[in-house]
N, C-alpha and C positions, 0 to 999 in steps of 0.2 A: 420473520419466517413467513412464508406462505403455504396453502395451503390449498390443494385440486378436491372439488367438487365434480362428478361426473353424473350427470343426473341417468345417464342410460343403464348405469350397474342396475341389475337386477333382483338382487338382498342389500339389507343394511349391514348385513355383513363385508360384502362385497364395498361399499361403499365407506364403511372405516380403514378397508385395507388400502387402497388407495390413498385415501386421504393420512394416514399413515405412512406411507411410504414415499409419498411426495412431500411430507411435512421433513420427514427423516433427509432425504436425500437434500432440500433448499437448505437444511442446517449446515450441512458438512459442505455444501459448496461455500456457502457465507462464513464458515468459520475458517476456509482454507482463502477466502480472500482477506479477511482479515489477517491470518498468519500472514501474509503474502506481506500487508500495508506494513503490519509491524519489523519484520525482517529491511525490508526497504527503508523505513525510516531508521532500524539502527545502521544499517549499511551506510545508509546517505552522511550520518551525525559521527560517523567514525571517519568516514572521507575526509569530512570536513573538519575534526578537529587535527586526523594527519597534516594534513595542506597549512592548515594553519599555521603548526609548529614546524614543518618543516621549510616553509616561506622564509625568504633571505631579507625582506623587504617590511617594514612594521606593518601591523595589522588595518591600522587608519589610513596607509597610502596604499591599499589594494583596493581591488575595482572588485564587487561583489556582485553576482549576477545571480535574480530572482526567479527562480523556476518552477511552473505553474502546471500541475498533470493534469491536463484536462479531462479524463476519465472519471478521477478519483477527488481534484478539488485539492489534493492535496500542496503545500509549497515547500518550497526548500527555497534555501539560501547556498548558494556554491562558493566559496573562494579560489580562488586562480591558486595553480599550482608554480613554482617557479623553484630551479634548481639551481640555478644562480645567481649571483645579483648582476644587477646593469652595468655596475661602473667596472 
């Protein structure tokens, strides 16, 4: 959480309500980025066990690609989707 200091307010009154209401409002953005990560990760880990089972090809002869969110740090592992087989 962070937290604004404005040295120009004029009471200490003035100067908890801000800092108040900057504490309040970095909370609710940081807790809707979090929502956001956690949604994303069940989204991505439901992708992925779909693909899975639904692959015609066994799990050890697909080609898995590593993907890296550079914003967030976060990785996934993806599996290739395929609806048919090769032969």
């Amino acid at each position: 959480m962070t937290t604004l200091i404005l040295m120009h307010a004029q009471s200490a009154s003035e100067r908890t309500t801000v800092c108040v209401t900057a504490a309040v409002a970095t909370t609710k953005q940081e807790n809707m980025v979090h929502l956001n990560k956690v949604l994303r990760n069940i989204i991505h880990r439901v992708a992925n066990i779909i693909f899975t089972l639904t692959a015609r090809v066994p799990l050890k002869a697909q080609m898995t690609t590593r993907y890296v969110d550079q914003q967030s740090g976060d990785q996934w592992i993806l599996y290739p989707y395929t609806l048919f087989n090769a032969d």
